[in-house]
Backbone of each chain as ProteinMPNN parsed JSONL, in Angstrom:
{"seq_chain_A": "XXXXXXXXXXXXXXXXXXXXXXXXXXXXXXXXXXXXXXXXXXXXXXXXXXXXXXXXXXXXXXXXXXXXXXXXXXXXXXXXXXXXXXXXXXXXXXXXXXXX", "coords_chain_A": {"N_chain_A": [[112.755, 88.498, 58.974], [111.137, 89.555, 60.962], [109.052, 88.478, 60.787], [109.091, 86.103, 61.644], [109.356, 86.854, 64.536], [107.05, 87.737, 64.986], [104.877, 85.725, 64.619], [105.758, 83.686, 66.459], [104.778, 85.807, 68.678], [102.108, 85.261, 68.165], [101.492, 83.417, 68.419], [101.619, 82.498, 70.657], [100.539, 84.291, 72.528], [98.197, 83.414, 71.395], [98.478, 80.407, 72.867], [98.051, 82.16, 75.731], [95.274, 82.675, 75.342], [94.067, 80.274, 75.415], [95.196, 79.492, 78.18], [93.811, 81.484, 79.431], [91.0, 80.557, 79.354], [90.691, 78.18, 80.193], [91.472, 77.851, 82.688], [91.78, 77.401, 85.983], [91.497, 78.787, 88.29], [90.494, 82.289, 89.53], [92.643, 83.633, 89.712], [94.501, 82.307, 87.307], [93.158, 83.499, 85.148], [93.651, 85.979, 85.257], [96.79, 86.321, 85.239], [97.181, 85.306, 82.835], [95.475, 86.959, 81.283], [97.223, 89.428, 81.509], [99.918, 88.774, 80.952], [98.965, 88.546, 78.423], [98.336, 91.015, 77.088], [101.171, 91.713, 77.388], [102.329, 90.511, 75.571], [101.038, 92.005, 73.371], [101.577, 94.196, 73.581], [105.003, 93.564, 72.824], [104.457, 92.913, 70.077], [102.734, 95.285, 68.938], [105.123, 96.351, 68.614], [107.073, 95.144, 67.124], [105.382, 95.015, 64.642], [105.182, 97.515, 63.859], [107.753, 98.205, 62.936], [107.612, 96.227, 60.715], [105.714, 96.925, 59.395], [106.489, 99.473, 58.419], [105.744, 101.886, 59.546], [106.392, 103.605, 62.069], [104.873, 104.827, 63.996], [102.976, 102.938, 65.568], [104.517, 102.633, 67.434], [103.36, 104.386, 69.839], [100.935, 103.864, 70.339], [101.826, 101.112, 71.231], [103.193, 102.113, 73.769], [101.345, 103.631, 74.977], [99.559, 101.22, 74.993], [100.581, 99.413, 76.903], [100.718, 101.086, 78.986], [98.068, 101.303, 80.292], [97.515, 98.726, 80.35], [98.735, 97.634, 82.52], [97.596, 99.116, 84.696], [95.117, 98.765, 83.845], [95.211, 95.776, 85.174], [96.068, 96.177, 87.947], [93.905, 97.231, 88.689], [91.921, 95.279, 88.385], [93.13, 93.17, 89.987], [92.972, 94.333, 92.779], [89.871, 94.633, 92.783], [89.698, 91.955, 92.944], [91.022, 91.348, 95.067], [89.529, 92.537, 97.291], [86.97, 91.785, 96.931], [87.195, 88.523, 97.7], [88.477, 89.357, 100.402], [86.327, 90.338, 101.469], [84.31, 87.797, 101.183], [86.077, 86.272, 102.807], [85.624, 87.342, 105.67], [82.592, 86.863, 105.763], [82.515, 84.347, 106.308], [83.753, 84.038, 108.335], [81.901, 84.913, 109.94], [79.551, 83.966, 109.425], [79.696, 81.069, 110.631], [80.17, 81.94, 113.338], [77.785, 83.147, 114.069], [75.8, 80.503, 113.681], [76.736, 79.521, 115.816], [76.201, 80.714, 118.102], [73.42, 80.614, 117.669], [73.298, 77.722, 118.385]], "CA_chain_A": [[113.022, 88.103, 60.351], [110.502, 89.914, 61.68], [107.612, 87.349, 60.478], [109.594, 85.114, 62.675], [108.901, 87.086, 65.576], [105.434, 88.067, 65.214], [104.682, 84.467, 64.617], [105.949, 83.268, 67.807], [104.233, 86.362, 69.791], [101.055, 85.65, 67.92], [101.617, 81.513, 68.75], [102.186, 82.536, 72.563], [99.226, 84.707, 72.42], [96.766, 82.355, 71.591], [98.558, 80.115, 74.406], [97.811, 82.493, 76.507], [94.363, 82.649, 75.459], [93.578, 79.22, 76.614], [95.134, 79.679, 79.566], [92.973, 82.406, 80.159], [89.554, 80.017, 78.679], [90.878, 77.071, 80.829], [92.011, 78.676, 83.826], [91.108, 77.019, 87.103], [90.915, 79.883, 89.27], [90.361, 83.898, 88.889], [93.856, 84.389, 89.023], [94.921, 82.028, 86.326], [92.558, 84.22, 84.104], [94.119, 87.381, 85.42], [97.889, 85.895, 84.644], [97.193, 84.847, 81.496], [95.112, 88.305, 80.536], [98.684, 90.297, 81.789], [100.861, 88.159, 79.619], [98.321, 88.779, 76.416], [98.907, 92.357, 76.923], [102.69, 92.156, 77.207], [102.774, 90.129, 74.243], [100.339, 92.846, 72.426], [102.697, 95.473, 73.291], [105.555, 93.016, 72.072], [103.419, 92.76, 68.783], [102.892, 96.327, 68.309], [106.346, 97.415, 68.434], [107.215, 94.45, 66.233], [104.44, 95.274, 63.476], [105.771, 99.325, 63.448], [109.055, 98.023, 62.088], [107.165, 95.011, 59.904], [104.964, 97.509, 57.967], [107.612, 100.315, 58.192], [105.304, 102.678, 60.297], [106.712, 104.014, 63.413], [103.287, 105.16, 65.023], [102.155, 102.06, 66.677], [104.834, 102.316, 68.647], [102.728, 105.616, 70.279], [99.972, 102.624, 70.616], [102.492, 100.188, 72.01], [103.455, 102.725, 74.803], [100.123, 103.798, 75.636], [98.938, 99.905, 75.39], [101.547, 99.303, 78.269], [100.303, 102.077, 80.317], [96.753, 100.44, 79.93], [97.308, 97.265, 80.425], [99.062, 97.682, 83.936], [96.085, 100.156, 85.489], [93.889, 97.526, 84.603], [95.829, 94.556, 86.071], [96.327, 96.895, 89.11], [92.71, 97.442, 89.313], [91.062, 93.92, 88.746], [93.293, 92.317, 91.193], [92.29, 95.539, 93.788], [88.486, 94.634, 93.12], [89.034, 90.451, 92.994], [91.297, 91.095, 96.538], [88.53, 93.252, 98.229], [85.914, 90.704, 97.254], [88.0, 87.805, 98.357], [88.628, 89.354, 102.0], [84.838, 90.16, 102.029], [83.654, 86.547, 101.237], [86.584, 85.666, 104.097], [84.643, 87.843, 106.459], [81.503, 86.433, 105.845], [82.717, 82.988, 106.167], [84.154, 84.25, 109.503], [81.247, 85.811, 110.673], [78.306, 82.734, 109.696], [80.365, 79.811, 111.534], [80.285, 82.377, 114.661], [76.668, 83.351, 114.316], [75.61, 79.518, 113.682], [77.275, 78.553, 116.798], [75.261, 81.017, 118.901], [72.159, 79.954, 117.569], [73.347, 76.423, 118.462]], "C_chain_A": [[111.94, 88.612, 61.285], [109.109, 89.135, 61.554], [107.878, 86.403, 61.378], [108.889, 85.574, 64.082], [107.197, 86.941, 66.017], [104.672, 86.868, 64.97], [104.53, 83.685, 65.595], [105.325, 84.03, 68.321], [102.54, 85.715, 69.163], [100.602, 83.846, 68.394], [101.519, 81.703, 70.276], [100.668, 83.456, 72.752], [97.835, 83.667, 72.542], [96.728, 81.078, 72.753], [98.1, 80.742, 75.676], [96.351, 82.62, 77.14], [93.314, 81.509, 75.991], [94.133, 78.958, 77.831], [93.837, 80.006, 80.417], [91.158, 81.387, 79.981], [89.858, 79.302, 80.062], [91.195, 76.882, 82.126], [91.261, 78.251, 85.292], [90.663, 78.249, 87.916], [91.067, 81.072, 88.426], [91.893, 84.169, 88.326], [94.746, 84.023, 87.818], [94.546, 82.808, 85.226], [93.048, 85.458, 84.054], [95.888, 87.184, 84.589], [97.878, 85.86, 83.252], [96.288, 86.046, 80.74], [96.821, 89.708, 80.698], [99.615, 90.072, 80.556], [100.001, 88.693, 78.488], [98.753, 90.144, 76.683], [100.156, 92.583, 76.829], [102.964, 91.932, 76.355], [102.178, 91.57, 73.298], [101.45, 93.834, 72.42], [104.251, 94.651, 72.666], [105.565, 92.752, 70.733], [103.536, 93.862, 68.098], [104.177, 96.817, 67.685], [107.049, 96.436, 66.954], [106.878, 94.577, 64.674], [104.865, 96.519, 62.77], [106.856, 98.902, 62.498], [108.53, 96.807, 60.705], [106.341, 95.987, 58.818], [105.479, 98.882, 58.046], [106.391, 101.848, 59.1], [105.399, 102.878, 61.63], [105.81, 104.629, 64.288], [103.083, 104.151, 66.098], [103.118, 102.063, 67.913], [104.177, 103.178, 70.692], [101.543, 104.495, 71.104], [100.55, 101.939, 71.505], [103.009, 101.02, 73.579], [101.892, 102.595, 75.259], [99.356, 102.464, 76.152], [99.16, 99.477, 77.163], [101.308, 99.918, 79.469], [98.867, 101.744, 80.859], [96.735, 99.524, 80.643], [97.963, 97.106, 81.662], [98.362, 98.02, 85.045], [95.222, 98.772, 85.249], [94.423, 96.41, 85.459], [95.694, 94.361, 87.577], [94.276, 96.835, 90.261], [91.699, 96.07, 89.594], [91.476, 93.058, 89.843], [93.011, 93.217, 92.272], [91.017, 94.895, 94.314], [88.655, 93.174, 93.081], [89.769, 90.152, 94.771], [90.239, 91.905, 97.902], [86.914, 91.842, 98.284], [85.92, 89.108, 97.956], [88.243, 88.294, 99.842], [86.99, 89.678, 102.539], [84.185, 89.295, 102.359], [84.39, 85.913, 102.368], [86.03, 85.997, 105.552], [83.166, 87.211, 106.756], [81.415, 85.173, 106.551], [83.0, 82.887, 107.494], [83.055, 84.589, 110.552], [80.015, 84.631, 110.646], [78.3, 81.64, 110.656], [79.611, 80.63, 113.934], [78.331, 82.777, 115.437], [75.674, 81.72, 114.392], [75.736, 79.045, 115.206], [76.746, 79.428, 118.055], [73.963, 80.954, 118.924], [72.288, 78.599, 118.643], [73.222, 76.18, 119.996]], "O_chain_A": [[111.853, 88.081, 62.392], [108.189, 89.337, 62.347], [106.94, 85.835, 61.938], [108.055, 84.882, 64.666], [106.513, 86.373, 66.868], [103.482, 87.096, 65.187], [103.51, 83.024, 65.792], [104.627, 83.303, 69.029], [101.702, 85.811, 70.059], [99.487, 83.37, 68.607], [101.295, 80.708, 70.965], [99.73, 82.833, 73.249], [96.962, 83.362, 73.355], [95.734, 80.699, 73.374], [97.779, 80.034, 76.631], [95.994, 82.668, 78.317], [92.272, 81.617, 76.637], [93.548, 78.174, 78.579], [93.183, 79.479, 81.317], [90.226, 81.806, 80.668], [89.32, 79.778, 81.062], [91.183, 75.764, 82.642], [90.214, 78.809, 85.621], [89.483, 78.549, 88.095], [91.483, 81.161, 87.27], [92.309, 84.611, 87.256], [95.519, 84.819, 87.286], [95.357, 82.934, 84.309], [92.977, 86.111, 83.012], [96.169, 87.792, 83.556], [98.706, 86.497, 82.601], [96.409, 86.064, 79.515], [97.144, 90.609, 79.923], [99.942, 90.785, 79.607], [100.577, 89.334, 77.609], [99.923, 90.284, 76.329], [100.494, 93.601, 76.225], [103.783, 92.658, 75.79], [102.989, 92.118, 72.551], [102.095, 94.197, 71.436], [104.727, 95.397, 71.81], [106.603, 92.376, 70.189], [104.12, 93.918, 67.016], [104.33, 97.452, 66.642], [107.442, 97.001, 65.933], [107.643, 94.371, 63.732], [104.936, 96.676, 61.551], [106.816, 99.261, 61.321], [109.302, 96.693, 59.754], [106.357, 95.793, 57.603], [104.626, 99.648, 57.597], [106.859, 102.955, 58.832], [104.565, 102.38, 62.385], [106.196, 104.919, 65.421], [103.026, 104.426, 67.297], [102.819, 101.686, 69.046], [104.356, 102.874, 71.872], [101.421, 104.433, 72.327], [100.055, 101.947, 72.631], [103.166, 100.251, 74.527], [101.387, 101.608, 75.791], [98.734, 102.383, 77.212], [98.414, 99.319, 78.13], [101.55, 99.536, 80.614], [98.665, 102.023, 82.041], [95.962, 99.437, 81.597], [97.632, 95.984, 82.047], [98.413, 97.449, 86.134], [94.795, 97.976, 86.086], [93.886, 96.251, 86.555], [95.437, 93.378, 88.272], [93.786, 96.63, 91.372], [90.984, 95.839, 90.569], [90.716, 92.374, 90.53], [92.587, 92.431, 93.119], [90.787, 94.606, 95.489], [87.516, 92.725, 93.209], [89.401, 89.266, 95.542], [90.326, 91.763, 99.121], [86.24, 91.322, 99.173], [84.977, 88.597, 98.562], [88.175, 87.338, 100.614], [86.525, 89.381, 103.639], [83.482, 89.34, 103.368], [83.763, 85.085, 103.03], [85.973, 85.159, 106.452], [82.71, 87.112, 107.895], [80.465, 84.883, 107.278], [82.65, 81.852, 108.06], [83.241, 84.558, 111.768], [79.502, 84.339, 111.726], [77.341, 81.274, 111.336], [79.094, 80.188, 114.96], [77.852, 82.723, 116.57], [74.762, 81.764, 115.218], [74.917, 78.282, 115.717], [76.851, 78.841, 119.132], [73.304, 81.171, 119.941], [71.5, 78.459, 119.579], [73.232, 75.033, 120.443]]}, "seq_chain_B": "XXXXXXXXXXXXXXXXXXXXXXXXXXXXXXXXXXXXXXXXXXXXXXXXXXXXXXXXXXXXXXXXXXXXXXXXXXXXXXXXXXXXXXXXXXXXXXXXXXXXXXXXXXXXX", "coords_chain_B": {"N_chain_B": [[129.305, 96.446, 58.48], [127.218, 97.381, 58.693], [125.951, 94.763, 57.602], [126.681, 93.234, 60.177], [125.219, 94.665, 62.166], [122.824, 94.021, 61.163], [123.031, 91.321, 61.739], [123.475, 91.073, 64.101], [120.631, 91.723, 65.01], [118.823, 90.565, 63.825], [119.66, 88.115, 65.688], [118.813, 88.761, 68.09], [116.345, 89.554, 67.89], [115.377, 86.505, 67.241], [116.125, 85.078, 69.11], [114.379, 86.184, 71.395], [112.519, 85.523, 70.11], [112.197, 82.97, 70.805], [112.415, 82.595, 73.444], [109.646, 83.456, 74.056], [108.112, 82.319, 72.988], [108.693, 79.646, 74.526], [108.142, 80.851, 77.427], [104.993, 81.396, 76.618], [104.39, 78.403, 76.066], [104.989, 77.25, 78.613], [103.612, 78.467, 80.402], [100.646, 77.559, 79.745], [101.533, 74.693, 79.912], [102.223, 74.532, 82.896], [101.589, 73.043, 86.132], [100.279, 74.667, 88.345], [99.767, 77.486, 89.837], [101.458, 79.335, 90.49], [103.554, 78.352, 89.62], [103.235, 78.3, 86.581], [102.837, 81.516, 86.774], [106.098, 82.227, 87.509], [106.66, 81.087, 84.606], [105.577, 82.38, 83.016], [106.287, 84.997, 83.318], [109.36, 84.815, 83.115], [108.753, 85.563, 79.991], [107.803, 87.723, 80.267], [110.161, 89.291, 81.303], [112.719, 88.22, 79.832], [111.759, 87.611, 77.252], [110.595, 89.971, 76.369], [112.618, 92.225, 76.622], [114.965, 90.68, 75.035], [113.56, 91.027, 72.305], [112.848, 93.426, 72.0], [115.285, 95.13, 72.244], [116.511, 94.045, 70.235], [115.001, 94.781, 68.004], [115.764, 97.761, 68.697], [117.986, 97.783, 68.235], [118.018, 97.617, 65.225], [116.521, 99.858, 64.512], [118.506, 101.954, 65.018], [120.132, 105.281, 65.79], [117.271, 107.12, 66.433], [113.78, 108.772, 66.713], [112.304, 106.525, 67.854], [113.932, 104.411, 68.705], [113.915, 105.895, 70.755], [111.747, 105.666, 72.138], [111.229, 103.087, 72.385], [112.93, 102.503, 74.263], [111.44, 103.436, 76.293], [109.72, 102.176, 76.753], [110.665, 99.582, 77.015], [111.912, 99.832, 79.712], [109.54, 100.9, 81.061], [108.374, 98.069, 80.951], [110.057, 96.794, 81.796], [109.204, 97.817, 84.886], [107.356, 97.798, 85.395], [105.854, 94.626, 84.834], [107.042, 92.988, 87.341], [106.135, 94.284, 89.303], [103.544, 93.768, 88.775], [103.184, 90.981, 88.709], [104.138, 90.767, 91.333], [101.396, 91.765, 92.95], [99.774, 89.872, 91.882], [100.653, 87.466, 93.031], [100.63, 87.908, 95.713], [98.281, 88.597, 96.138], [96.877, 86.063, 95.286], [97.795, 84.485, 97.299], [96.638, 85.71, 99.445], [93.929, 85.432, 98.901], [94.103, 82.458, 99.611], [95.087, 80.303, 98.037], [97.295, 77.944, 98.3], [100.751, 77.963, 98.106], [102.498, 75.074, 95.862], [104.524, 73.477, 97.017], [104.387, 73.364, 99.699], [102.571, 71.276, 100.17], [103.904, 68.993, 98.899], [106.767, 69.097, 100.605], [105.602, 68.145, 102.827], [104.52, 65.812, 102.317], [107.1, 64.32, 101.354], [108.274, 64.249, 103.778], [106.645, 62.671, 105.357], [106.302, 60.367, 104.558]], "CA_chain_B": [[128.862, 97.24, 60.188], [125.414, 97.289, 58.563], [125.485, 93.822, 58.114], [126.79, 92.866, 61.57], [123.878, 95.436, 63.253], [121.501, 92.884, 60.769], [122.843, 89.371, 62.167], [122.796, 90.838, 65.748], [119.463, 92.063, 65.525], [118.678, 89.243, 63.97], [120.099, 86.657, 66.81], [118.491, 89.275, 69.639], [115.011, 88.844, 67.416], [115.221, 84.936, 66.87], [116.006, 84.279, 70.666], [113.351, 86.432, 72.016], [111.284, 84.496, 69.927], [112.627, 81.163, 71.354], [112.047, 82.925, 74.988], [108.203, 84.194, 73.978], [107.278, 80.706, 72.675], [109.456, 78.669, 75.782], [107.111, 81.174, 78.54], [103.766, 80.798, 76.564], [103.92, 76.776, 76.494], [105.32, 76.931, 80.056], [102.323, 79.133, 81.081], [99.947, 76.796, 79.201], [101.437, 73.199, 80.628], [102.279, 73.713, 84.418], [100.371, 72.433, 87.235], [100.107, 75.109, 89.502], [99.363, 78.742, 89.926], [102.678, 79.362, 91.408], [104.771, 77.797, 88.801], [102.634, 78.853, 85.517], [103.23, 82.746, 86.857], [107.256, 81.875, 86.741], [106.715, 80.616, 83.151], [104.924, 83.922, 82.403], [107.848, 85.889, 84.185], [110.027, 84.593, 81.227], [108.056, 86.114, 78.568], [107.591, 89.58, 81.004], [111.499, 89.529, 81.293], [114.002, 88.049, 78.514], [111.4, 87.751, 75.799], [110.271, 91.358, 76.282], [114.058, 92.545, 77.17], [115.55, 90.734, 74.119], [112.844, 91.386, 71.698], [112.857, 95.362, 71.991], [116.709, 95.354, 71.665], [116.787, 93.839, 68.507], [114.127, 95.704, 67.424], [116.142, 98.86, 68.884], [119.554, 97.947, 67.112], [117.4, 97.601, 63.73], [115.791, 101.322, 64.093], [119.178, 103.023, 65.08], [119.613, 106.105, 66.638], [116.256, 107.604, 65.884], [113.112, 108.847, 67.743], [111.798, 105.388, 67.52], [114.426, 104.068, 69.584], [113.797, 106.241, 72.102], [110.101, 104.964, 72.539], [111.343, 101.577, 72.656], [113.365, 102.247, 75.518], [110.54, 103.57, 77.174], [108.37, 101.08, 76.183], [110.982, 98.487, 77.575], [111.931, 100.679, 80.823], [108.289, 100.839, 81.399], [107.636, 96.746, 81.166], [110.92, 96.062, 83.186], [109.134, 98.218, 86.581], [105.535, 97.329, 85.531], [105.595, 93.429, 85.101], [107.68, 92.345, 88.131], [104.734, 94.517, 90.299], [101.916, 92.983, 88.522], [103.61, 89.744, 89.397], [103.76, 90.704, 92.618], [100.44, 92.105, 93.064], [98.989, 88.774, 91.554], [100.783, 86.734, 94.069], [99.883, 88.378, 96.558], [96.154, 88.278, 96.086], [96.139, 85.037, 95.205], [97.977, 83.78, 98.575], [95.429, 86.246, 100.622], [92.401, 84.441, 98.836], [93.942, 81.31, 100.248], [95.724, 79.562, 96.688], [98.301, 77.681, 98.588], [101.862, 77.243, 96.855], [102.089, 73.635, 96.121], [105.97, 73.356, 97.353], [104.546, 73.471, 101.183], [102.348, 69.71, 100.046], [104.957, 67.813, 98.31], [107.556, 68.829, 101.331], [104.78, 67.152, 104.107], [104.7, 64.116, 101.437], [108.582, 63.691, 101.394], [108.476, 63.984, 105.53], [105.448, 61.514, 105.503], [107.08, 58.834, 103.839]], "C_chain_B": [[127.325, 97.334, 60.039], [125.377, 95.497, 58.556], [125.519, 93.082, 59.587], [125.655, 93.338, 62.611], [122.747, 94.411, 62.8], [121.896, 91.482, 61.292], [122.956, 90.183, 63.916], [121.725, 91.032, 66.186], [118.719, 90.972, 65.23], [118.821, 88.36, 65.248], [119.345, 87.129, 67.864], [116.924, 88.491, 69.28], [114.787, 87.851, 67.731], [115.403, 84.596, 68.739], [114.709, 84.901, 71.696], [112.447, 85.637, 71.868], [110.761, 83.441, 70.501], [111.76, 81.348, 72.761], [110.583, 82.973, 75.061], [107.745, 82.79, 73.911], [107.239, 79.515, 74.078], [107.905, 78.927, 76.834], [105.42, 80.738, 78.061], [103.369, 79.074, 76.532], [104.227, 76.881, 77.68], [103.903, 77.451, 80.8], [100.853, 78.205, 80.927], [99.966, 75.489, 80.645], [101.548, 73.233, 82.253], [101.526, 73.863, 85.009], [99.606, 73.646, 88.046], [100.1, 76.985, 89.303], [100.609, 79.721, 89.488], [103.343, 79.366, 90.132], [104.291, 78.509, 87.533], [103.109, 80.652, 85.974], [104.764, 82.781, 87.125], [107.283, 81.906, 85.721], [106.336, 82.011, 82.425], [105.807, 84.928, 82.44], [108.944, 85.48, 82.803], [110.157, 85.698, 80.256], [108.507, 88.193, 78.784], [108.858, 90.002, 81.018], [112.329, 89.481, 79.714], [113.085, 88.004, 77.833], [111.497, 89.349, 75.543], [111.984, 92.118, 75.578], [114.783, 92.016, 75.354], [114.532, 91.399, 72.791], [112.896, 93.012, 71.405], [113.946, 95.165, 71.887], [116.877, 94.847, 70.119], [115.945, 94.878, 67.773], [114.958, 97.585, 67.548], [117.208, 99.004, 67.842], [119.191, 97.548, 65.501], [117.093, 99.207, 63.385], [116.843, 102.32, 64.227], [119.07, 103.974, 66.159], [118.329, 106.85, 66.069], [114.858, 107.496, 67.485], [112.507, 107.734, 68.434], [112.662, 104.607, 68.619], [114.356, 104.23, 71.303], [112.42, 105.708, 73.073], [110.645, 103.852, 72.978], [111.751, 101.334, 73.608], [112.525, 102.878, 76.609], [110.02, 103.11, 77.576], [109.056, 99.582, 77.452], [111.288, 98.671, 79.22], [110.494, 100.542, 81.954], [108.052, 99.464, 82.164], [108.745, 96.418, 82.186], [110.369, 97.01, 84.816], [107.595, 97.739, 86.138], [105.455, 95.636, 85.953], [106.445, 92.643, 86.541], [106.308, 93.011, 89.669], [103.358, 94.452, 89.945], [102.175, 91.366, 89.084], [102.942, 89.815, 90.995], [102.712, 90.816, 93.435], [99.604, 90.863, 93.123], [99.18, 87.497, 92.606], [100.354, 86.649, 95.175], [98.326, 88.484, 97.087], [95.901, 87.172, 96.258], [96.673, 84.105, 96.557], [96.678, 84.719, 99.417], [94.428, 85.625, 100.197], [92.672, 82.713, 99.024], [94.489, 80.359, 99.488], [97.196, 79.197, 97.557], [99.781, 77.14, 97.821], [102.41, 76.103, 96.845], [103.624, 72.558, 96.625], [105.707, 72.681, 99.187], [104.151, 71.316, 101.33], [103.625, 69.219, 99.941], [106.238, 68.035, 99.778], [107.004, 67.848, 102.394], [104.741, 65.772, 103.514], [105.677, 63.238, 101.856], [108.419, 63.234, 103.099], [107.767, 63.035, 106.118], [106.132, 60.17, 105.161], [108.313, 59.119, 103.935]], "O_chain_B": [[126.461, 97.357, 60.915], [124.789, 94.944, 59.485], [124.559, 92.468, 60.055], [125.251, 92.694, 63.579], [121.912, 93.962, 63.585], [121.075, 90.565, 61.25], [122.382, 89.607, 64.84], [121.427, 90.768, 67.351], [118.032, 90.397, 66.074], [117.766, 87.946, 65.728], [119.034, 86.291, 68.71], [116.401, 87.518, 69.822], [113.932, 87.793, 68.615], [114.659, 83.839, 69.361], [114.18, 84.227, 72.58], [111.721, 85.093, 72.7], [109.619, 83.027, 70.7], [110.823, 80.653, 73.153], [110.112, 82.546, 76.115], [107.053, 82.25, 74.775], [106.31, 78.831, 74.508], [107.004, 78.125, 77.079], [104.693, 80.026, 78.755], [102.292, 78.604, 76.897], [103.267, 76.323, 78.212], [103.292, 76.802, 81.65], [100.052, 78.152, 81.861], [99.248, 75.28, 81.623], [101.126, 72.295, 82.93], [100.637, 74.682, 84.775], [98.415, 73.533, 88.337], [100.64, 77.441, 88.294], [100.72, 80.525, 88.562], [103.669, 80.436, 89.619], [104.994, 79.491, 87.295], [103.973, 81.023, 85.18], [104.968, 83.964, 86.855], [107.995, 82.832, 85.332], [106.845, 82.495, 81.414], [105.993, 85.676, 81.48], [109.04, 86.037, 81.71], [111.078, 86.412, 79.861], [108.99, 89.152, 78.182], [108.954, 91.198, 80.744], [112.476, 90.332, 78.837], [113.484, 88.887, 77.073], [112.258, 89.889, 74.74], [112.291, 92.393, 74.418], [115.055, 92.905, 74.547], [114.984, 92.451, 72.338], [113.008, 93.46, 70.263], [113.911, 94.682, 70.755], [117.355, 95.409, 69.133], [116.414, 95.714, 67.0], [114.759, 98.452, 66.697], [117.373, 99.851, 66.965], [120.067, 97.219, 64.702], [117.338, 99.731, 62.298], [116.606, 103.448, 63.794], [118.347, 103.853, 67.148], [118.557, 107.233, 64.922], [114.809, 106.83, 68.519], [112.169, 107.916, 69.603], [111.975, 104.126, 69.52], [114.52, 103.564, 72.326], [112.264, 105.48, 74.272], [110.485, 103.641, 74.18], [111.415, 100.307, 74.199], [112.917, 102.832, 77.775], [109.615, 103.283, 78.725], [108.437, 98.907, 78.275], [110.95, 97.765, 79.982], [110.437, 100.224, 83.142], [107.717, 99.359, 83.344], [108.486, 95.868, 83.256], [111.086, 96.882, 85.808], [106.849, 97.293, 87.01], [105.1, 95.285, 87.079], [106.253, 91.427, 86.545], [105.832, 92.376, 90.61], [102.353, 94.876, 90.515], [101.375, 90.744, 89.783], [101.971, 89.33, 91.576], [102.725, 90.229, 94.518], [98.849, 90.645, 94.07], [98.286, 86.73, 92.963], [99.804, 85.678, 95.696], [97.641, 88.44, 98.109], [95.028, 86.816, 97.049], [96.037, 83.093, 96.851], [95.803, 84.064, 99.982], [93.78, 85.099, 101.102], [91.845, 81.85, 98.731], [94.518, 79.285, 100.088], [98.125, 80.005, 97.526], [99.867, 76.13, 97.123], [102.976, 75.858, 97.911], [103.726, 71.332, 96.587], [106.438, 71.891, 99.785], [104.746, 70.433, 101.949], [104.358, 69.058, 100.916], [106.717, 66.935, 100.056], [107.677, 66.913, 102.829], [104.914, 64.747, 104.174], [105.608, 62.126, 102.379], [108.45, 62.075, 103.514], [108.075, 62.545, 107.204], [106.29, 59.129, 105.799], [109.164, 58.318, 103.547]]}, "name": "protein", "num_of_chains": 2, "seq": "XXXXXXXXXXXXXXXXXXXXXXXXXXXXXXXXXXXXXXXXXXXXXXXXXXXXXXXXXXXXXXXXXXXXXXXXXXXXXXXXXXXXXXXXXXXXXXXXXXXXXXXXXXXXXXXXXXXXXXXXXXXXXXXXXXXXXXXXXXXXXXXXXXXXXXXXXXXXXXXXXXXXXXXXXXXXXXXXXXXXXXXXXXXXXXXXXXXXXXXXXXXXXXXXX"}
């Protein structure tokens, strides 16, 4: 039963991965890198009980703790660059139009 | 009582599965930013959520369990504020949610 699972996470996974290929904007790529990590930690804990070693789940925690910090941090640095380029955009129109 | 702990961990297993598979095609096929991070929400919720319970009522009481409910503890306060986080960004960089069109459509016609 557990081939079942890890089947489906590993099928949803690679969905996720063309998300993330195919991904119109940044944040589709960010969405779809979140999900692969939830599945991974879904995976790990799965695999511990599939090859009878209770470690990964040590992995599967720590993954989790990982994989949130970054999430945290790429959307941080793609919303700082995003209100910068809105600034700019704010600031050329205004300088244009005193040239003009 | 052992087999009953194996067909419920079983049924928790097999539907997570259903749930994991449902969110990754949903995340895949829909249109919109908006809607695809719903579909994902799924996966981050009841797949997660059932998935680790079965997996819990397979390992018993044991240290192993206790991880798991960490593990799942963890993803139920993490993924609902990565959600949010992601939404959030992506309305401040201007990704409008595509509910506001289709209502000006209906009112148009």
């Amino acid at each position: 039963m557990y081939y079942a699972v890890t089947i489906a996470v590993l099928v949803t996974m690679a969905l996720a991965l063309t998300r993330a290929l195919i991904g119109p904007t940044v944040y589709d790529r960010v969405l779809a890198v979140n999900m692969f990590g939830t599945k991974t930690v879904l995976l790990f804990s799965v695999i511990a009980f599939l090859s009878g070693r209770p470690d990964f789940l040590d992995l599967a925690l720590a993954y989790a703790l990982i994989n949130f910090i970054g999430i945290l941090a790429v959307l941080e640095f793609f919303r700082s660059r995003a209100n910068k380029r809105a600034e700019e955009q704010r600031g050329n129109p205004a300088d244009g139009g005193e040239t003009d | 009582m052992d087999i009953f702990l194996n067909l419920l961990s079983w049924v928790l297993l097999s539907a997570g599965g259903v749930f994991v598979l449902i969110g990754g095609i949903g995340a895949l096929r829909m249109p919109n930013l908006y809607t695809r991070m719903h579909a994902a929400s799924v996966t981050d919720t009841m797949g997660a959520v059932l998935v680790l319970t079965g997996v819990m009522v397979q390992a018993g009481l044991t240290l192993a369990t206790i991880k798991l409910g960490a593990i799942l503890i963890f993803l139920l306060i993490t993924s609902p504020t990565a959600s949010y986080a992601l939404a959030s960004a992506a309305l401040l960089a201007g990704i409008k949610p595509d509910a506001g069109q289709a209502a000006d459509r209906t009112r148009g016609s």
